[in-house]
N, C-alpha and C positions, 0 to 999 in steps of 0.2 A: 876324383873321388869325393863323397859327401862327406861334412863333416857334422857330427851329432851336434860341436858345438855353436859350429856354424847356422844351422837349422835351429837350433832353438832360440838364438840370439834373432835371427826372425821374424821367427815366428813372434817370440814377446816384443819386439819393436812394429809387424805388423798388426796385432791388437791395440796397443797403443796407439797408431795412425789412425785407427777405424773407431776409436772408443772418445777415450780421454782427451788423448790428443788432439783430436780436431779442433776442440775448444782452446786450447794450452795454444797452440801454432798461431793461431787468430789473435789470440792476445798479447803473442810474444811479437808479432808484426810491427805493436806500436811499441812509442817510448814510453816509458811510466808515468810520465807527466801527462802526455796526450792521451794517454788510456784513462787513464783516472779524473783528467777532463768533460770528457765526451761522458762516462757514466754517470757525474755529477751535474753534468747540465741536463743527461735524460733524466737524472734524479727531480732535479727542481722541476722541468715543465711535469713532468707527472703529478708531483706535488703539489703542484698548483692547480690543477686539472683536479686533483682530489680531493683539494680543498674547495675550491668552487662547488662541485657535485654536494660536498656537505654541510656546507653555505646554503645551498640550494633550498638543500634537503632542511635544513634546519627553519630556515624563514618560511619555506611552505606548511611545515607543520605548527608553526607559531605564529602565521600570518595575522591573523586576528587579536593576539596579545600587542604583536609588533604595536597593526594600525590603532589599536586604543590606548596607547602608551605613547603615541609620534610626540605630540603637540608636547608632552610632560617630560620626556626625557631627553639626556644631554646627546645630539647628534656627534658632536665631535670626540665623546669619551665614546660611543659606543663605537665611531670609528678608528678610534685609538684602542678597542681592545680587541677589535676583528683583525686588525694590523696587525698587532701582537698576537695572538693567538695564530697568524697565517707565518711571521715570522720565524716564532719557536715550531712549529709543524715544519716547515718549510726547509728550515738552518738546520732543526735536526735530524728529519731523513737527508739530510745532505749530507751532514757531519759521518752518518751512519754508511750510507753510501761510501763516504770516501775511506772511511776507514775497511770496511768489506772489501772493497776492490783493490787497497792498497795490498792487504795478504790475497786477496785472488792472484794480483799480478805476481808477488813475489812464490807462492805457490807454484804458478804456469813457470815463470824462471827457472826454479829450482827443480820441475820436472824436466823443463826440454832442455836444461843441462845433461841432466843423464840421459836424457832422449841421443841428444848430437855425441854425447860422449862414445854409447854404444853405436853409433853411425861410421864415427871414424877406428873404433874397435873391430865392426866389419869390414873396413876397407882396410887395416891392414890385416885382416884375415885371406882378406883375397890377394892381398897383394906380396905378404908373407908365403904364397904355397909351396 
């Protein structure tokens, strides 16, 4: 015999498989630490990727101020505040990063807790009949 409540327990745990879930499952695979690794080191090379590109982009459109400025200005400050300036960009989409991911992860936790909880709620529904 069907059970209404059986079917809808389901029903709402197959949405969640097909929705939310997939991402929540994926994430609960790893440990917190290894998760929150791996998004902080794609943090930084992107970051660094980004800031090159803006580097790029900034020296090409000042190219001309740069080279009538070489001979006069301090090479080693100017490489001392590109440094810095790629530091603070760099350290704080990281910082940012880690902090996001830290509630992502614990977010993914806290759902596929009640995810598994109604899992074993249908198996003893089946195994209750």
């Amino acid at each position: 015999m069907l059970s209404e409540e059986r079917i809808v327990l389901m029903t709402r745990m197959a949405s969640y498989e097909q929705g939310e879930g997939r991402k929540n499952i994926k994430i609960g695979n790893y440990f917190r630490s290894d998760y929150i690794t791996v998004q902080v080191l794609k943090a930084v090379f992107c970051g660094t990727v980004a800031f090159c590109i803006m580097f790029g982009l900034y020296m090409l459109c000042n190219f001309e101020e740069f080279m009538e400025n070489l001979y006069e200005m301090d090479i080693f400050g100017f490489a001392r505040d590109i440094l810095t300036y790629f530091c603070a960009m760099v350290g704080g989409y990281a910082a940012l990063t880690y902090i996001v991911c830290t509630w992502k992860y614990a977010m993914a936790k806290k759902s596929l807790k009640c995810y598994y909880h109604n899992l074993k709620k249908l198996g003893s529904m089946y195994n209750g009949q």
